[in-house]
C-alpha positions in Angstrom: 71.2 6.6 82.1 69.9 9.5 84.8 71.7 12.3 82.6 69.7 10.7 79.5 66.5 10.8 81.5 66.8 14.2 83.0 67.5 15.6 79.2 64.3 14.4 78.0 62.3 15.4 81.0 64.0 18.6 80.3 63.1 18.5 76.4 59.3 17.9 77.2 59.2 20.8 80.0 60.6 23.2 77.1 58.7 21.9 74.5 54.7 22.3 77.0 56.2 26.0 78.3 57.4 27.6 75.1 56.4 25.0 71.9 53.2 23.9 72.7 50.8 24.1 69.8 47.7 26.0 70.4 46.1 26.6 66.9 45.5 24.0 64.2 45.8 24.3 60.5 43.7 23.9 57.9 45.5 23.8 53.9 44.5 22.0 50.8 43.2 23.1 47.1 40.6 24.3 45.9 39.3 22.8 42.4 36.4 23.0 39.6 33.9 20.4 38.6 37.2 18.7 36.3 39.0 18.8 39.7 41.4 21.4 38.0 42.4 23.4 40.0 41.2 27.1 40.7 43.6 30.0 41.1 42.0 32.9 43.6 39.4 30.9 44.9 37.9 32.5 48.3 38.0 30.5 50.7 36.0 30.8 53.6 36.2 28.7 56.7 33.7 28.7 59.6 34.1 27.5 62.9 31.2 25.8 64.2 29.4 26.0 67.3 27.1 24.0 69.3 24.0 25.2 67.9 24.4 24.1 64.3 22.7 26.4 62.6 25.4 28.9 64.1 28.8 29.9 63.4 31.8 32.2 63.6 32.6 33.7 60.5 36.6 34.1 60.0 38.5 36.2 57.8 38.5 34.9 53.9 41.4 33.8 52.6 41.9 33.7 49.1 44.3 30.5 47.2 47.0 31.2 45.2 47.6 30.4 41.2 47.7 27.1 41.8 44.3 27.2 44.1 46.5 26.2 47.2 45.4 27.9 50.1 46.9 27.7 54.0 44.7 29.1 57.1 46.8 28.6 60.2 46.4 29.7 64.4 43.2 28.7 64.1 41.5 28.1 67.5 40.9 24.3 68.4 37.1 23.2 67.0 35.1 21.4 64.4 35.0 24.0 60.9 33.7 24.0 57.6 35.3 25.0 54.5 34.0 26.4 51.9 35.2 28.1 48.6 34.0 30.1 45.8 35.1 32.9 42.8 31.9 34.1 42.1 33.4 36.9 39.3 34.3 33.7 37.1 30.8 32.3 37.7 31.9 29.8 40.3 29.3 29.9 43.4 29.7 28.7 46.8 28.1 25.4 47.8 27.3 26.2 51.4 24.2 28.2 50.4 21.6 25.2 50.2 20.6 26.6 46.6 23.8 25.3 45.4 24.4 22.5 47.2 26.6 20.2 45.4 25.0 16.5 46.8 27.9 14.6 44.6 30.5 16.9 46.7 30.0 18.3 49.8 32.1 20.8 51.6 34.7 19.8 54.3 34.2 19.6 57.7 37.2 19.2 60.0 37.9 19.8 63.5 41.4 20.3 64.8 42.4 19.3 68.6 45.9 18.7 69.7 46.3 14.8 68.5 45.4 15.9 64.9 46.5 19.9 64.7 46.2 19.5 60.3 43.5 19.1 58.5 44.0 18.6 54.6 41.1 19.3 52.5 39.9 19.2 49.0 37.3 21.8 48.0 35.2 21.0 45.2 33.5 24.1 43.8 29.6 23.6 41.8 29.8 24.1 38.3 29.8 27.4 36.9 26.5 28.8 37.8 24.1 30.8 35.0 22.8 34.4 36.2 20.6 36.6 36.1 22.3 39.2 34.8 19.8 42.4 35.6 16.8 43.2 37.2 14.4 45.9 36.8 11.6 46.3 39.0 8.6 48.9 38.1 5.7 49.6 39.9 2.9 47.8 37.5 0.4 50.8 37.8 2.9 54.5 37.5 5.7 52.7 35.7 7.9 54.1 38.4 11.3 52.3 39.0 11.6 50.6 42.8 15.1 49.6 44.1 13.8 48.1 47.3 12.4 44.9 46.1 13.9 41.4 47.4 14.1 38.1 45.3 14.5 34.8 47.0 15.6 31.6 44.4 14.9 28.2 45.7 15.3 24.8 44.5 12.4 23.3 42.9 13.0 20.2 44.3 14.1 20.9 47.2 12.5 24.3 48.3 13.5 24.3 52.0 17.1 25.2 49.6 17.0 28.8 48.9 19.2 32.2 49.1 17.8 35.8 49.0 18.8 39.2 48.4 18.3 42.4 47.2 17.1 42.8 43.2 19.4 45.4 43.3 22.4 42.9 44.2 23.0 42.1 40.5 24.1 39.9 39.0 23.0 37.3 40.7 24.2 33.4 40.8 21.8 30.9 39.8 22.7 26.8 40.0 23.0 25.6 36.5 21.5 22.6 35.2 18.6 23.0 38.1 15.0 23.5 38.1 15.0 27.5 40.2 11.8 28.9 41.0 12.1 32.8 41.4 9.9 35.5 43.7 9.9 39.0 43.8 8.7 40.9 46.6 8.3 44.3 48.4 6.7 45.8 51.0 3.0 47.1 49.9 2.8 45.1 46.7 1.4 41.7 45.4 4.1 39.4 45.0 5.4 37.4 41.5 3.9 35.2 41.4 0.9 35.6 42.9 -0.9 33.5 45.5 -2.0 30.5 43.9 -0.3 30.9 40.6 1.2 27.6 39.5 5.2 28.0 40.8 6.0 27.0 37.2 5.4 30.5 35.7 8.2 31.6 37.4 10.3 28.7 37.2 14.1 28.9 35.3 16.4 27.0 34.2 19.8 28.1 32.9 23.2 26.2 31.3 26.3 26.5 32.9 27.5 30.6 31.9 24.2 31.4 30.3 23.0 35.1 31.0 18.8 36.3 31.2 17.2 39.5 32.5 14.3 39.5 34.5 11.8 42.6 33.8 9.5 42.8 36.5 5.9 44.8 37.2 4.7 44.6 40.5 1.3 45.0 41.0 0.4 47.3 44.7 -1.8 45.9 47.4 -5.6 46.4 46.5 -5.0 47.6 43.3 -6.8 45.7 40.5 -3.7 44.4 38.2 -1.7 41.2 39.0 2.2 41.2 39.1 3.8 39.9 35.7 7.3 39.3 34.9 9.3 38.1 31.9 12.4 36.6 31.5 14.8 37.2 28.6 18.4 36.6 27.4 21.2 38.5 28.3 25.1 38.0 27.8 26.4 36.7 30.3 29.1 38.5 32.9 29.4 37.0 36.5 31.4 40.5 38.0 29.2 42.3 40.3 28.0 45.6 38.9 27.3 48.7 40.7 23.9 49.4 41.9 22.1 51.3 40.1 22.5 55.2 41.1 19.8 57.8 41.4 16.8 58.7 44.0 14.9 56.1 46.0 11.2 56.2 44.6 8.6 56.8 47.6 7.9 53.8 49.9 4.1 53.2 49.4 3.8 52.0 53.1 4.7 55.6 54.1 1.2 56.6 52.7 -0.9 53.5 54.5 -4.0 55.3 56.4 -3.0 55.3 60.7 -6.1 55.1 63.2 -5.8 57.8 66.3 -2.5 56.8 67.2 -1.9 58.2 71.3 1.6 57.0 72.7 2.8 58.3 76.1 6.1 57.1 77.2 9.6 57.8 78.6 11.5 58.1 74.5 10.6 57.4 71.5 11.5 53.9 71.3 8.0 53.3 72.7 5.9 54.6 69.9 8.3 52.9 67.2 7.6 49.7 68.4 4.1 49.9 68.1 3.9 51.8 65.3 6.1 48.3 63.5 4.2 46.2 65.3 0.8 47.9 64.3 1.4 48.3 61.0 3.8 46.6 60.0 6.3 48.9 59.1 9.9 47.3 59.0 11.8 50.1 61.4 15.4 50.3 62.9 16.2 52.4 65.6 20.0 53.1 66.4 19.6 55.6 69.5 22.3 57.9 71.0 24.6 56.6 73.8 23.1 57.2 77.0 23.8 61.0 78.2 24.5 62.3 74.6 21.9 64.6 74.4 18.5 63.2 74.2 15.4 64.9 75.1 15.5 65.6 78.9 11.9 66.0 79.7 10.4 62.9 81.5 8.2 61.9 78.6 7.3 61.7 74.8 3.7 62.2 73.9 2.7 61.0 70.2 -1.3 62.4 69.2 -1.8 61.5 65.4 -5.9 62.0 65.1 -6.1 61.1 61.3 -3.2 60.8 58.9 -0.8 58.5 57.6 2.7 56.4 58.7 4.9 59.7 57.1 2.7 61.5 59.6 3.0 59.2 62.6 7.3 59.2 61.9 7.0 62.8 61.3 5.6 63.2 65.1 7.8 60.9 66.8 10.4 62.7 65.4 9.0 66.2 66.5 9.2 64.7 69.9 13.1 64.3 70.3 14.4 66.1 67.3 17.7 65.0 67.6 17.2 62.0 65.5 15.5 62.1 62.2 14.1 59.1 59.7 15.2 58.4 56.5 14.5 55.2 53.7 16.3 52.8 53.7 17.2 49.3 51.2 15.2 47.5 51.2 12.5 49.3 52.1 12.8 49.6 55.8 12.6 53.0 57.5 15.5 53.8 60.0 15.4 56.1 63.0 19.3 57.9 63.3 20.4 60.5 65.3 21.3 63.7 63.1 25.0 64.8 64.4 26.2 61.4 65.8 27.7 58.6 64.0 27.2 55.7 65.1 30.0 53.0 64.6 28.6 49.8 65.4 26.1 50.4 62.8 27.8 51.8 60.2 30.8 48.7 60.7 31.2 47.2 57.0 30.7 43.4 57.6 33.0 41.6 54.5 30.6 38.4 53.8 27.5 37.7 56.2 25.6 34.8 55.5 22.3 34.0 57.7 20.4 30.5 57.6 17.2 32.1 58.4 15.5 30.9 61.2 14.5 34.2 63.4 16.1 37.7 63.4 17.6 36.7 66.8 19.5 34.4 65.7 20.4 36.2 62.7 22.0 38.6 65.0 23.6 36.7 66.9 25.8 35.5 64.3 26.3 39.1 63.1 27.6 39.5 66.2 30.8 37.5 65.7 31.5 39.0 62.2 36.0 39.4 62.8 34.8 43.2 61.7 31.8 43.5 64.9 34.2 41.5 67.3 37.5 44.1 66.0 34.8 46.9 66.8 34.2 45.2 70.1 37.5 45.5 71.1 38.4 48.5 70.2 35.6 50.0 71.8 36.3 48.4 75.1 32.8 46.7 74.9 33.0 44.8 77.7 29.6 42.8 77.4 26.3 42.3 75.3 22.9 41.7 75.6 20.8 39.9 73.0 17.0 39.3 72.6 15.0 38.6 69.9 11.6 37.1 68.4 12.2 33.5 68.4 8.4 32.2 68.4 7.2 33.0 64.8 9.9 32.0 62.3 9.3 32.8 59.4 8.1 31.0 55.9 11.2 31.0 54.5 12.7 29.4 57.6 13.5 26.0 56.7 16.7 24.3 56.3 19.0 25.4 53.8 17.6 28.7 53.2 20.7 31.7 53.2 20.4 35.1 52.8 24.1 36.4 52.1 25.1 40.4 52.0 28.6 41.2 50.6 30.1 44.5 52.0 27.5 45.8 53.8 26.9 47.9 57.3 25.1 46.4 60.5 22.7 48.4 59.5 21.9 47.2 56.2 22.3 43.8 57.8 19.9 44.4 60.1 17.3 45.8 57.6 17.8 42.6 55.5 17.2 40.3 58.7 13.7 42.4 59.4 13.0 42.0 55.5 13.8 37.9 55.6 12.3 37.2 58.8 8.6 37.9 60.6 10.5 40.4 62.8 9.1 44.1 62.2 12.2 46.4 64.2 15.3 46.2 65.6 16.7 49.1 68.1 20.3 49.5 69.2 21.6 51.7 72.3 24.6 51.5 74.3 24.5 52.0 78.0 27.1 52.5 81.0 29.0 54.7 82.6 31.2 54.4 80.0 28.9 53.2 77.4 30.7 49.9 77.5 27.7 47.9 77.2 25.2 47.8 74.6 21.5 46.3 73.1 20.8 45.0 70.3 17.3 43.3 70.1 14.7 42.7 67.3 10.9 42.5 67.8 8.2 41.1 65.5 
């Protein structure tokens, strides 16, 4: 009896030193409307945190030919799972647009009693989309690839997703009342202020293809914004964007009052001249020590002239950076010789309930891609601040705004775009520049 004992105290010392589980798993299938089941589906699982509007974005993982799918070592924690194959038309259900009531995603949370969790992941139907967009400036006919289109739920408008009209095709829930706008900086939106929400209201079949032709009317000028939607076949692969030059940002021609800045850099007059004039700006500066201006102070004197001007001084005042135009239509500052690499980090999938810019970083933040960065920088900490007291319109629950492949920067430029912030600036500081800042401002 005492050698029996002493073998299975022995067993259960082995088993908590060497075998003791300290991941969970999370496997199951993914399947269509049918409940067939849908080979390649991306599946994308999200731990989630105690604030619930934020969570850590894993790897994707993508199910094999018979839509099986296995995600194992996964940290213990409450996730949700979602899927989608949006190049057969199949979107993903998280985004509040195309929420699927009848089916909701999983949500599981693995802990040492119950380290498995098998799921079922019902995809939406096929979605319809909008196939191509072309944006032209109502007045010159000139072509814009900075414009931003936000779909919502007609019945449910706090439910709505948002991206660049550039970004095409884009997704649109079948078999569901979608109301459609079409902005950009410096122009009347479609549709206009008090035009009934039913003039730009669509409704497509399951796989059923329209283009959207678009003239956008600018601020002041005495033509409205018109649109018009017509078929188009339909194809759910994402093209290319459209090549060739930006056109010219109108807001870089808005009329500036004497603008006077004194200050230690030129982070100073940046913020105010966002703030000011609401020019949507993001400033990446050099690590501390690499090689900005050395004198003990900036000084910005525009007496009459325009934004172009205002960026054009700024620039003249440490001209190791430079300003160029950026999608969608935000204007980043950038140092000329350095490359920066948290900025220029290719984030895989980023989705943002919108809320405030802060918080939009903050989930940035702990993108796999930013947090591999992190550590192979030797980034020991972060600091994070933000404009939390003015969130904007499109705040509600269930709004997303999702970029695919796409830098910190561009992510950043979105967030300004989606949000009531106006800049963001960036700098890393330390005597090893193993801190850094990354902080928005409206």
């Amino acid at each position: 009896m005492r050698t029996t004992v002493g073998w299975v105290l022995l067993m259960a010392c082995v088993s908590a030193a060497g075998g003791a589980e300290t991941g969970g798993t999370i496997k199951g299938v993914v399947v269509n409307e049918t409940g067939t089941p849908v080979a390649g589906a991306q599946v994308l699982p999200l731990r989630v945190e105690v604030k619930p509007s934020h969570h850590v974005h894993l790897p994707i993982h993508e199910a094999d030919d018979e839509g099986r799918f296995s995600i194992e070592n996964l940290p213990w924690g409450t996730y949700t799972v979602s899927a989608d194959k949006e190049d057969d038309g199949y979107p993903n259900a998280s985004f509040g647009v195309f929420a699927d009531h009848n089916h909701p995603f999983p949500v599981v949370t693995l802990e040492l009693a119950s380290p498995t969790a098998v799921v079922t992941i019902h995809l939406p139907p096929k979605a319809g989309a909008i196939q191509s967009i072309s944006v032209v400036d109502a007045v010159t006919g000139m072509e814009m690839n900075s414009a931003a289109i936000t779909l919502r739920r007609a019945a449910e408008p706090t439910h709505f997703v948002g991206t660049s009209t550039t970004m095409t095709p884009i997704l649109v829930p079948s078999n569901t009342d979608v109301s459609v706008e079409i902005t950009a900086t410096g122009y009347k939106s479609w549709p206009g202020k008090g035009e009934p929400i039913k003039t730009a209201q669509i409704k497509l079949s399951p796989e059923q293809g329209v283009k959207l032709e678009v003239k956008l009317a600018p601020d002041g000028s005495k033509v409205n914004s018109v649109a018009l939607f017509s078929p188009a076949p339909y194809a759910p692969a994402r093209n290319i964007a459209r090549p060739g030059p930006k056109p010219s940002n109108p807001i870089l021609s808005k009329a500036v009052e004497p603008f006077s800045v004194t200050a230690d850099d030129i982070s100073v007059p940046l913020e105010k001249l966002a703030r000011q004039y609401q020019v949507p700006i993001g400033f990446g500066a050099l690590p501390h020590g690499a090689g900005t201006k050395n004198t003990a102070s900036v000084r910005i004197d525009v007496e009459t002239g325009t934004v172009r001007d205002v960026l054009n001084a700024i620039i003249a005042a440490d001209p190791v950076y430079t300003w160029e135009e950026a999608d969608p239509r935000t204007i980043n500052i950038l140092p000329r010789d350095h490359a920066d690499s948290l900025l220029d980090v290719v984030v895989s999938t980023y989705s943002f309930q919108v809320a405030d810019a802060g918080d939009g970083i903050n989930d940035l933040l702990k993108a796999p891609e930013v947090q591999r960065w992190m550590a192979r920088e030797g980034v020991k900490r972060q600091e994070l601040s933000g404009a939390t007291s003015h969130p904007s319109t499109a705040s509600a629950k269930g709004g997303h705004v999702r970029r695919n492949n796409a830098s910190v920067r561009m992510i950043l430029n979105t967030l300004l775009i989606f949000s009531d912030s106006h800049y963001w600036t960036y700098y890393r500081y330390g005597d090893h520049n193993q801190f850094f800042v990354l902080s928005t401002g409206d």
